[in-house]
N, CA, C and O atoms as a printed pandas DataFrame, in Angstrom:
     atom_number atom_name residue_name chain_id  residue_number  x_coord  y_coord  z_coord
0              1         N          UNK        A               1    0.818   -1.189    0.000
1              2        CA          UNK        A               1    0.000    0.000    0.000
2              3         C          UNK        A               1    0.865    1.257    0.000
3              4         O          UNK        A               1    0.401    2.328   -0.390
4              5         N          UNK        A               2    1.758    1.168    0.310
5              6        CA          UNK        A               2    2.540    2.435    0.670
6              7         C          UNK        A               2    3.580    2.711   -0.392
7              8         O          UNK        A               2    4.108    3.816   -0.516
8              9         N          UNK        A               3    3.826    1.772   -1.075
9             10        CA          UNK        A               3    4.325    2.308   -2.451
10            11         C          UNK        A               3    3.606    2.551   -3.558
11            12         O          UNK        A               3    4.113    3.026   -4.574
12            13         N          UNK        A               4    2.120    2.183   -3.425
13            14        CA          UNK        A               4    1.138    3.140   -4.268
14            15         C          UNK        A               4    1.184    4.183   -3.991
15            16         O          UNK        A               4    1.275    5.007   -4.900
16            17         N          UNK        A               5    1.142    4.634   -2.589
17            18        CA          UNK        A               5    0.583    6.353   -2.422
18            19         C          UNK        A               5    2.147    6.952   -2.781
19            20         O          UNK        A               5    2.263    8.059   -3.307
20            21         N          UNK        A               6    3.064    6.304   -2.522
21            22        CA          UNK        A               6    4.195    7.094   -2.724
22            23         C          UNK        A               6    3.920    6.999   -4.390
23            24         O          UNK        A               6    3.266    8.022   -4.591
24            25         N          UNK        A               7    4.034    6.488   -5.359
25            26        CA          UNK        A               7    4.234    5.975   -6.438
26            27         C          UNK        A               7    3.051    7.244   -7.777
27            28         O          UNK        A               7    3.116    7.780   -8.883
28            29         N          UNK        A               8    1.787    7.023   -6.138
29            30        CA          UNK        A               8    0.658    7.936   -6.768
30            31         C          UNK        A               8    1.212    9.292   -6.690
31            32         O          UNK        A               8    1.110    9.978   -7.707
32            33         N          UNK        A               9    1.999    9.990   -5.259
33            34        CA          UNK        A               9    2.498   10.941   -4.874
34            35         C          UNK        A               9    3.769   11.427   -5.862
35            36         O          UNK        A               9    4.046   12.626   -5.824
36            37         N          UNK        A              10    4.403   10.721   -6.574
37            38        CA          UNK        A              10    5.561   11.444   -7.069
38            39         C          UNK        A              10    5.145   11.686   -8.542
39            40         O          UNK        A              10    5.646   12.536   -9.278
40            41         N          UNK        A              11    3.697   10.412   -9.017
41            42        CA          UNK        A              11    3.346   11.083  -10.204
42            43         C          UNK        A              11    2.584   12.670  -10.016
43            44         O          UNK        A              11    2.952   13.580  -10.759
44            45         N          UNK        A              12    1.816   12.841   -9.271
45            46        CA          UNK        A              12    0.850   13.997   -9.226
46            47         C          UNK        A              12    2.033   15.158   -8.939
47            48         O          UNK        A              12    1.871   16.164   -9.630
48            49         N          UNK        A              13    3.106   15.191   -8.106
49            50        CA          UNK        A              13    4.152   15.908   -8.255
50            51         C          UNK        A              13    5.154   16.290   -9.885
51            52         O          UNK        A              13    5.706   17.219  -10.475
52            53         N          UNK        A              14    4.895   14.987   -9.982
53            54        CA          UNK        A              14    5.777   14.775  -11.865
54            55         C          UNK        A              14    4.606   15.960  -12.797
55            56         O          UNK        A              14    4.898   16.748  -13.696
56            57         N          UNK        A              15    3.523   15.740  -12.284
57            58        CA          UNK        A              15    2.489   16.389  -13.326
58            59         C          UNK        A              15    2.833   17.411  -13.239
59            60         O          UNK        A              15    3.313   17.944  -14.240
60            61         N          UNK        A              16    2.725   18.259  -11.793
61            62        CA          UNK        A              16    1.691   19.081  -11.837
62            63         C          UNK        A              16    2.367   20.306  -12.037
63            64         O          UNK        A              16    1.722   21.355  -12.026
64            65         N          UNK        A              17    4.477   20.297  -12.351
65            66        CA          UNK        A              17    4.922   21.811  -12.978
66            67         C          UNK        A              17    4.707   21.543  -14.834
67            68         O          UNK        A              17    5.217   22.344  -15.618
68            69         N          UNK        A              18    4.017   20.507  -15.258
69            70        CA          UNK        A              18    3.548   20.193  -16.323
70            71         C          UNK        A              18    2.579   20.480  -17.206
71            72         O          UNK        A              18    2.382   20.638  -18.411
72            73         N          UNK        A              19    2.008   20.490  -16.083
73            74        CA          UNK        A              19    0.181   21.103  -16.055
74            75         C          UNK        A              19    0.363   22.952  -16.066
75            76         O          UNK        A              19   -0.053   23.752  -16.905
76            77         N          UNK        A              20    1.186   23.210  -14.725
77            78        CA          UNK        A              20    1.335   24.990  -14.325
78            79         C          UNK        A              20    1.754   25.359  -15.720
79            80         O          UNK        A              20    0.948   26.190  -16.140
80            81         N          UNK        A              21    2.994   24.997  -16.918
81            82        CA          UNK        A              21    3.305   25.475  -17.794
82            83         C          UNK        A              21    3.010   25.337  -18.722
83            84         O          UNK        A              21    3.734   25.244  -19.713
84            85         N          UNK        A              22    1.475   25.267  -18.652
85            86        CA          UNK        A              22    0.426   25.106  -20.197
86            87         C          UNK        A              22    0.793   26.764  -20.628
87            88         O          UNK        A              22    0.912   27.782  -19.947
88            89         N          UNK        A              23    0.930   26.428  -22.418
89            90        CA          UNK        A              23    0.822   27.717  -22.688
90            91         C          UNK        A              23   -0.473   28.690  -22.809
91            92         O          UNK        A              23   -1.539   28.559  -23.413
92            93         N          UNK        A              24    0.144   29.887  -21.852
93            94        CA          UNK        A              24   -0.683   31.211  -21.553
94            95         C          UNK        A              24   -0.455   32.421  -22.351
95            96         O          UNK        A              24    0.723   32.564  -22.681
96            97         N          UNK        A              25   -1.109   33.154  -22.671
97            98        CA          UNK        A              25   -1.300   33.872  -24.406
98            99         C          UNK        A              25    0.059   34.864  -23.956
99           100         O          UNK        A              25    0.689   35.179  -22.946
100          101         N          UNK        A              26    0.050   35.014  -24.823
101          102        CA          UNK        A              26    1.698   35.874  -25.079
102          103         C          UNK        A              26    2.861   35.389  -25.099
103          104         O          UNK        A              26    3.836   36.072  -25.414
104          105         N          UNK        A              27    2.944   34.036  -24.738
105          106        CA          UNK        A              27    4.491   33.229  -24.591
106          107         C          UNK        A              27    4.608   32.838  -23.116
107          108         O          UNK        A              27    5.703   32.606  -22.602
108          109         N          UNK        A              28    3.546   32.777  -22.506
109          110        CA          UNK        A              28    3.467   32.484  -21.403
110          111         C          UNK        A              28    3.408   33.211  -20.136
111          112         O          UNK        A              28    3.209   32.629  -19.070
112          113         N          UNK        A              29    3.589   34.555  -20.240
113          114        CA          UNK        A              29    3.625   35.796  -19.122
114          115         C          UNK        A              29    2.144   35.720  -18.713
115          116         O          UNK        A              29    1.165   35.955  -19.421
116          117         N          UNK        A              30    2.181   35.364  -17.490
117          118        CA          UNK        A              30    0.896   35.599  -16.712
118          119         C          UNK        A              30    1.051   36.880  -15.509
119          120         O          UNK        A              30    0.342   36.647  -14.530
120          121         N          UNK        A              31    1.571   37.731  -15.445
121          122        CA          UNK        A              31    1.025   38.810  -15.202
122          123         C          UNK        A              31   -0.036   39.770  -15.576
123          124         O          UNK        A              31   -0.086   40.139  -16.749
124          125         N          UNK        A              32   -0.940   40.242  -14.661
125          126        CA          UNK        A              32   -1.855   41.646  -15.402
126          127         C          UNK        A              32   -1.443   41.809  -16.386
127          128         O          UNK        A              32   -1.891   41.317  -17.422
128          129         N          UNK        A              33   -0.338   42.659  -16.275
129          130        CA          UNK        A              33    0.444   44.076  -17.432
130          131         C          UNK        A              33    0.220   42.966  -18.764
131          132         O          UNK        A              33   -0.474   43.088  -19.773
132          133         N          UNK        A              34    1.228   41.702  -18.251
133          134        CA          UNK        A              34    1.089   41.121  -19.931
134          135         C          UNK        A              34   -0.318   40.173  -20.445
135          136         O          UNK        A              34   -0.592   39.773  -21.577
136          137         N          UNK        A              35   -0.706   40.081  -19.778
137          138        CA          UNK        A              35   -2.194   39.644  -20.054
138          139         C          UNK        A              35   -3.113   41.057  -21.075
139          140         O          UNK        A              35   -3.302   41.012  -22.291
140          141         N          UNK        A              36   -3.595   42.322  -20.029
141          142        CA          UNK        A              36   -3.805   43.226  -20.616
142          143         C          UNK        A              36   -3.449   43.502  -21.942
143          144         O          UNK        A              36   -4.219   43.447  -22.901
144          145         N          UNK        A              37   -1.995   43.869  -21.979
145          146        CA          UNK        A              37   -0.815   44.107  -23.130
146          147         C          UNK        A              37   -1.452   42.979  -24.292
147          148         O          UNK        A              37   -1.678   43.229  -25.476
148          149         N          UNK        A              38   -1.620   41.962  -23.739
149          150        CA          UNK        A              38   -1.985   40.846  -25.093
150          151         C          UNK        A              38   -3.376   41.172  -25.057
151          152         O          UNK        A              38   -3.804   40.630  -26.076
152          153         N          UNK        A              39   -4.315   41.723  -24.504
153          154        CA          UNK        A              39   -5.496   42.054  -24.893
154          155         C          UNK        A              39   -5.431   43.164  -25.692
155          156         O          UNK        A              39   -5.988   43.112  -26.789
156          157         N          UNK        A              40   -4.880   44.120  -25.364
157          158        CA          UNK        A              40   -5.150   45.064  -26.086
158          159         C          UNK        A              40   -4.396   45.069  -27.750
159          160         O          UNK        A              40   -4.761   45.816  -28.659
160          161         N          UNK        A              41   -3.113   43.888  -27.857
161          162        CA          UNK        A              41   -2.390   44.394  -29.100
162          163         C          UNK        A              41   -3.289   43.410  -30.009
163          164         O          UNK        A              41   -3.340   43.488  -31.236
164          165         N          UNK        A              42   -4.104   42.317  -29.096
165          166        CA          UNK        A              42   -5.300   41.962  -30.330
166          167         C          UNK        A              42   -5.956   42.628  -30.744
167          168         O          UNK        A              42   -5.992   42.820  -31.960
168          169         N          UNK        A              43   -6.933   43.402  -29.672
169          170        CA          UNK        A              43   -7.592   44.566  -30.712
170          171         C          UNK        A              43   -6.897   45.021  -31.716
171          172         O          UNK        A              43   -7.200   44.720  -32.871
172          173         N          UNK        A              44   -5.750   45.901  -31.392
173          174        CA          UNK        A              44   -4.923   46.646  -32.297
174          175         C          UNK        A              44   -4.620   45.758  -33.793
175          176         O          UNK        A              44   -4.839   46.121  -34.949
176          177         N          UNK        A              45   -4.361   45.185  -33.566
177          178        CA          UNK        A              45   -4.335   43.867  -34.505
178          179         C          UNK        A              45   -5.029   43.453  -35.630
179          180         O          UNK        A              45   -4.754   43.283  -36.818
180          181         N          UNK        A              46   -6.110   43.328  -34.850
181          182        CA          UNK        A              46   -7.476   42.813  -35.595
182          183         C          UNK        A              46   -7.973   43.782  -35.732
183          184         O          UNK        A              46   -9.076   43.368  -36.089
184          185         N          UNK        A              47   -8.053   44.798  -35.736
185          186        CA          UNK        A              47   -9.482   46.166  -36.058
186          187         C          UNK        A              47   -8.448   47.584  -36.330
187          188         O          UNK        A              47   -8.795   48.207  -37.333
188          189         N          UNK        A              48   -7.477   48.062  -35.733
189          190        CA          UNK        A              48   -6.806   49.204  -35.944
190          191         C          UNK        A              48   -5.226   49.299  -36.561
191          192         O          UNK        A              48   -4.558   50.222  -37.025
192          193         N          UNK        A              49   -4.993   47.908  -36.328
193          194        CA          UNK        A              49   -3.543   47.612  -37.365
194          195         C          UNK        A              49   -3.656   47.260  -38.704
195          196         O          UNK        A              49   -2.616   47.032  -39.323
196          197         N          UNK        A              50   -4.880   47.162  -39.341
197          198        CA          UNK        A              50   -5.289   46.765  -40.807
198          199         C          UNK        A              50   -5.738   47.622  -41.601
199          200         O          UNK        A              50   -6.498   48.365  -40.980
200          201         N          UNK        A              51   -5.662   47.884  -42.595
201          202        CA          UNK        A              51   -6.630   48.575  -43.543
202          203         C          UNK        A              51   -7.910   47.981  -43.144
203          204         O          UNK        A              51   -8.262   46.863  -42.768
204          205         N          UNK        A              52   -8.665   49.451  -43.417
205          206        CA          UNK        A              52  -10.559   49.134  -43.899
206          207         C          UNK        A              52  -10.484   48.199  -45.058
207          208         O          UNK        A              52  -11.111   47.141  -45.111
208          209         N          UNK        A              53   -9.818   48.571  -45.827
209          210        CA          UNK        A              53   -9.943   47.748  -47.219
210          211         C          UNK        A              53   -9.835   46.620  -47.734
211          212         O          UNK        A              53  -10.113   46.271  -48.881
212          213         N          UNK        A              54   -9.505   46.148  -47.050
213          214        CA          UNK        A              54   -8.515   44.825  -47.256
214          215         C          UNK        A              54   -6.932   44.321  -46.748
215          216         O          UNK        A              54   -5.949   44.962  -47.118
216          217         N          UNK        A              55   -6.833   43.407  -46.083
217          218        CA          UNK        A              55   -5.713   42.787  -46.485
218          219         C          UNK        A              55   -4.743   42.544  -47.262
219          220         O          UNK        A              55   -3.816   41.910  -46.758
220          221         N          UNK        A              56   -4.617   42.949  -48.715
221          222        CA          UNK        A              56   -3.819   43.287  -49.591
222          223         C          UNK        A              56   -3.928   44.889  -50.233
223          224         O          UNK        A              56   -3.108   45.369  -51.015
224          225         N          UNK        A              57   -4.932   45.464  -49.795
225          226        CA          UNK        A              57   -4.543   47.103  -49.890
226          227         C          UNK        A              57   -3.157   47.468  -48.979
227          228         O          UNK        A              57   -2.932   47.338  -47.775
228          229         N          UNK        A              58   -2.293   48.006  -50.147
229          230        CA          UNK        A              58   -1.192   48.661  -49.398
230          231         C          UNK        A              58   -1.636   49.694  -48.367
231          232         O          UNK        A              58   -2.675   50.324  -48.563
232          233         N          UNK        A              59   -0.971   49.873  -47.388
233          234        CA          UNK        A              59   -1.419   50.218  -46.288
234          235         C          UNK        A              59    0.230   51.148  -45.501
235          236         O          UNK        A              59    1.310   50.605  -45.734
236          237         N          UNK        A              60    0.227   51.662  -45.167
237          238        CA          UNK        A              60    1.112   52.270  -44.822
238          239         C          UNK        A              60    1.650   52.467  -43.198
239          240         O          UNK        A              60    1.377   53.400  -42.443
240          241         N          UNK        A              61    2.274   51.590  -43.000
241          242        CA          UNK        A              61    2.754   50.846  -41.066
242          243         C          UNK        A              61    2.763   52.126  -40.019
243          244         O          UNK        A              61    3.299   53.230  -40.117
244          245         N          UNK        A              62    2.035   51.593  -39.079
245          246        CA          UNK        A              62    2.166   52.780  -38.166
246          247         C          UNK        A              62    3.290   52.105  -37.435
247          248         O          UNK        A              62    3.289   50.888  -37.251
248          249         N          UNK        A              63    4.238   52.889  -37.023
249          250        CA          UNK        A              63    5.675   52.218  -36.936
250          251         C          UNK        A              63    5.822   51.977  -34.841
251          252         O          UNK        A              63    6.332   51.156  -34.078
252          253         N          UNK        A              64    5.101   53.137  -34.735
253          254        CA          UNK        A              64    4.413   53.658  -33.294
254          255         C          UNK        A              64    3.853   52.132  -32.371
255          256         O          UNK        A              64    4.164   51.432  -31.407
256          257         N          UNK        A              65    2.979   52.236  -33.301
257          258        CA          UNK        A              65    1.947   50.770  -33.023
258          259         C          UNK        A              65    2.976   49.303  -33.081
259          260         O          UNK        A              65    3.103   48.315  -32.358
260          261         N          UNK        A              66    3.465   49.681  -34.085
261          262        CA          UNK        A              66    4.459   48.246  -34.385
262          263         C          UNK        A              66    5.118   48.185  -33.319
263          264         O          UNK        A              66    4.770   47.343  -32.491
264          265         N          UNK        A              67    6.181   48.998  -33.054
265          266        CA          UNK        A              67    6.990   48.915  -31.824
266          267         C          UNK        A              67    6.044   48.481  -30.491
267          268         O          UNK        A              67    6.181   47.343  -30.040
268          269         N          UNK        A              68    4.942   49.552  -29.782
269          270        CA          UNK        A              68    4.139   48.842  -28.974
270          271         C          UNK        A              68    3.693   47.927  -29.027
271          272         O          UNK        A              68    3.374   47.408  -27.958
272          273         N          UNK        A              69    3.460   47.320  -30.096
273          274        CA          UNK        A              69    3.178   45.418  -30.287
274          275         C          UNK        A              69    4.311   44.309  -29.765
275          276         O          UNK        A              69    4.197   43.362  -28.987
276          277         N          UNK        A              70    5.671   44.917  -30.661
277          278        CA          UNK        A              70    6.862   44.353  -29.945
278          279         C          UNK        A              70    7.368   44.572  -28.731
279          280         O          UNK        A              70    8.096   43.730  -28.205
280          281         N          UNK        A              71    7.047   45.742  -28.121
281          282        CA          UNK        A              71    6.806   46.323  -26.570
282          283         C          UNK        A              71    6.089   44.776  -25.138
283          284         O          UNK        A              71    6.371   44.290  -24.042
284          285         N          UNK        A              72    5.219   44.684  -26.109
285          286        CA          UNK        A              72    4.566   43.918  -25.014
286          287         C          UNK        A              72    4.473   42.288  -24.883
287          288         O          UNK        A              72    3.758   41.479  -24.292
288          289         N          UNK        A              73    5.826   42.260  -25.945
289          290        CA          UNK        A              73    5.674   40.923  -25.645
290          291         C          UNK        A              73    7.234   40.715  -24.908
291          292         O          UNK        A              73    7.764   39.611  -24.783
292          293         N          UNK        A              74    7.792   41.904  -24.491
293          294        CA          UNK        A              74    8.764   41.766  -23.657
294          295         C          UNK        A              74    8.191   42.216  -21.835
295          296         O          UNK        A              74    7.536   43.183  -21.443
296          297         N          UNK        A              75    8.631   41.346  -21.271
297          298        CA          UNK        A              75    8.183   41.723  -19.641
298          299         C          UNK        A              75    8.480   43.028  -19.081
299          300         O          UNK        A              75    7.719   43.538  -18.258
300          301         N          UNK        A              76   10.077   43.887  -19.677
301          302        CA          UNK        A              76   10.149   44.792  -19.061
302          303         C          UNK        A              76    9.949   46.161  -19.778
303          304         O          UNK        A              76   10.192   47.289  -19.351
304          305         N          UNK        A              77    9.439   45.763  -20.991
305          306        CA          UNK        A              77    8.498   46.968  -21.478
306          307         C          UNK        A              77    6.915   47.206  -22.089
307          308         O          UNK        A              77    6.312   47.952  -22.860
308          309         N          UNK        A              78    6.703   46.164  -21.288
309          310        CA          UNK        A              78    5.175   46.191  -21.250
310          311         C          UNK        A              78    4.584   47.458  -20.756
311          312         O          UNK        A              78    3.463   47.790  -21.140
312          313         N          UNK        A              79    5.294   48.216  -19.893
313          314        CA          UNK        A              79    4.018   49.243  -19.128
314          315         C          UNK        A              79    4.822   50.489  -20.135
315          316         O          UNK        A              79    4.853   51.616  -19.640
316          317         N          UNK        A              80    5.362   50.324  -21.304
317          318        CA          UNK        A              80    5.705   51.586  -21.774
318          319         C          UNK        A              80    4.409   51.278  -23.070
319          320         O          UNK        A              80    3.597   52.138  -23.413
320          321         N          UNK        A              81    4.464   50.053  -23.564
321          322        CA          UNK        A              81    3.727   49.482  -24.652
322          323         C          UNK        A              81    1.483   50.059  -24.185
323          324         O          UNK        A              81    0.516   50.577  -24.743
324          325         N          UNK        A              82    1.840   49.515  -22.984
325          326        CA          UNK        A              82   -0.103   49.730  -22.543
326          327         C          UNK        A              82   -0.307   51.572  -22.757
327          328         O          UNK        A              82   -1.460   51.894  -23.043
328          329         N          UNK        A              83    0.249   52.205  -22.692
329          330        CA          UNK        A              83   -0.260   53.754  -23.129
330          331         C          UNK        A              83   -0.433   53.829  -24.270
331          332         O          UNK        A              83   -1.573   54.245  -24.476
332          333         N          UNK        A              84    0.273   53.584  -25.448
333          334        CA          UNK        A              84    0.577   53.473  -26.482
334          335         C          UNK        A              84   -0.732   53.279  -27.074
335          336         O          UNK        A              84   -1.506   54.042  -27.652
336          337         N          UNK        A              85   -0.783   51.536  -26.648
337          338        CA          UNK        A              85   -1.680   50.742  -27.320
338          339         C          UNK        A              85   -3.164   51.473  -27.002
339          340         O          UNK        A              85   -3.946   51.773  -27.904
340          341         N          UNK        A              86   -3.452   51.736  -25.426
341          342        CA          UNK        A              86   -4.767   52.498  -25.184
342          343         C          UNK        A              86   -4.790   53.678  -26.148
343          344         O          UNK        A              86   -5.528   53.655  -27.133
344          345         N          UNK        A              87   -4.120   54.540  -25.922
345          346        CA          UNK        A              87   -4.403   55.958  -27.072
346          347         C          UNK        A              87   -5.175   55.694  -28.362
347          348         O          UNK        A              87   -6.219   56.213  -28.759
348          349         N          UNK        A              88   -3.905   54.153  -29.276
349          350        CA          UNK        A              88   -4.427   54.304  -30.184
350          351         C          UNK        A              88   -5.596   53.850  -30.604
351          352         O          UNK        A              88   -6.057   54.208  -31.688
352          353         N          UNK        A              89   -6.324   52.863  -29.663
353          354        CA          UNK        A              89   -7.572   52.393  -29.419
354          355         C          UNK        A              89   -8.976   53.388  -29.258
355          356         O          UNK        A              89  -10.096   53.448  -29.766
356          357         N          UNK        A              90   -8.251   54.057  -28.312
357          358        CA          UNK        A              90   -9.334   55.358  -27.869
358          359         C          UNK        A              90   -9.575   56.444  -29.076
359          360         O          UNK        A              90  -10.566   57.097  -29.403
360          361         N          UNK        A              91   -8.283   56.360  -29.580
361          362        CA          UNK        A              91   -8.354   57.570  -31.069
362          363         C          UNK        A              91   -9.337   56.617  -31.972
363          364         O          UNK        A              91  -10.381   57.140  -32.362
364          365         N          UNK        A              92   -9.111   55.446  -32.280
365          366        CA          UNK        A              92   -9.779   54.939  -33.176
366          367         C          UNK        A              92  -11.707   54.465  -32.950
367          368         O          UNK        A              92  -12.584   53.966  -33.656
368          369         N          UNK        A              93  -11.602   54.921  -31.740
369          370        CA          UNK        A              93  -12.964   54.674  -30.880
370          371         C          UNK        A              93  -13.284   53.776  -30.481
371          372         O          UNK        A              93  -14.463   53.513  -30.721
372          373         N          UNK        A              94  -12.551   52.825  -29.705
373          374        CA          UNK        A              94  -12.717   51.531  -29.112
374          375         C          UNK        A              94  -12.735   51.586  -28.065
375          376         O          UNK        A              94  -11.877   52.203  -27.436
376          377         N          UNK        A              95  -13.902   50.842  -27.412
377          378        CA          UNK        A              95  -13.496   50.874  -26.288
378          379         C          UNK        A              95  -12.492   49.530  -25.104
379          380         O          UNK        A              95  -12.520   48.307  -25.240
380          381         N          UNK        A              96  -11.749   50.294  -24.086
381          382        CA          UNK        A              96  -10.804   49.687  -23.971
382          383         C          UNK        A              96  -11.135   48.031  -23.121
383          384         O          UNK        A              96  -12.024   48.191  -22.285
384          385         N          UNK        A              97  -10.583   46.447  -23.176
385          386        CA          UNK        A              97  -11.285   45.634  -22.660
386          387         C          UNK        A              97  -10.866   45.476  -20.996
387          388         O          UNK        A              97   -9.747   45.562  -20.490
388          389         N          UNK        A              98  -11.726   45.305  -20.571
389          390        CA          UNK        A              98  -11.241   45.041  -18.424
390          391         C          UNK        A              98   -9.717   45.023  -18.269
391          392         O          UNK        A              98   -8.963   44.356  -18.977
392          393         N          UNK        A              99   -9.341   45.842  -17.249
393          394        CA          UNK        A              99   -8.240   45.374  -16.471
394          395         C          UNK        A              99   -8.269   44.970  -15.325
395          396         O          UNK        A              99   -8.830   45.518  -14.376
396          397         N          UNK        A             100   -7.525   43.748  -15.322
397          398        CA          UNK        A             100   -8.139   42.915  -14.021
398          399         C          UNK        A             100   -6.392   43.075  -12.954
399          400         O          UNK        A             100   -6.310   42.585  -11.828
């Protein structure tokens, strides 16, 4: 009996930094800042980093935005990237999603 529970005990231990390092959106940063940061550079992304027109309408890079995209997928410039990204959301009339 006692080398089941041990046997049961070192698997559920084996799991469970297995389980903790499921991937979490951005490359794995589970902080606020980078949680947020990946909320907001989807919007940006999907609705204010594209042409109205299409996907193959040349379009001309907001270079601003680009950098704050690459901003936030680094840990220690995430809180320069979240102003950025809000402004250009708010200019474009979006509104901004929860910060938790």
């Amino acid at each position: 009996m006692m080398s089941r529970t041990s046997a049961l005990l070192i698997a559920l231990v084996a799991v469970s930094p297995a389980a903790q390092s499921q991937e979490k959106p951005f490359g794995g940063y589970a902080s606020a800042d980078m949680q947020y940061c990946a909320a907001l550079s989807d919007l940006y992304i999907r609705y204010v980093g594209r042409s109205e027109a299409g996907p193959r309408t040349p379009v001309t890079p907001d270079v601003v935005g680009g950098v704050a995209l690459a901003q936030c997928k680094q840990q220690d410039t995430v809180a320069q990237a979240i102003p950025v990204l809000e402004r250009k959301l708010l200019d474009a009339r979006f509104t901004l999603p929860p910060r938790s």
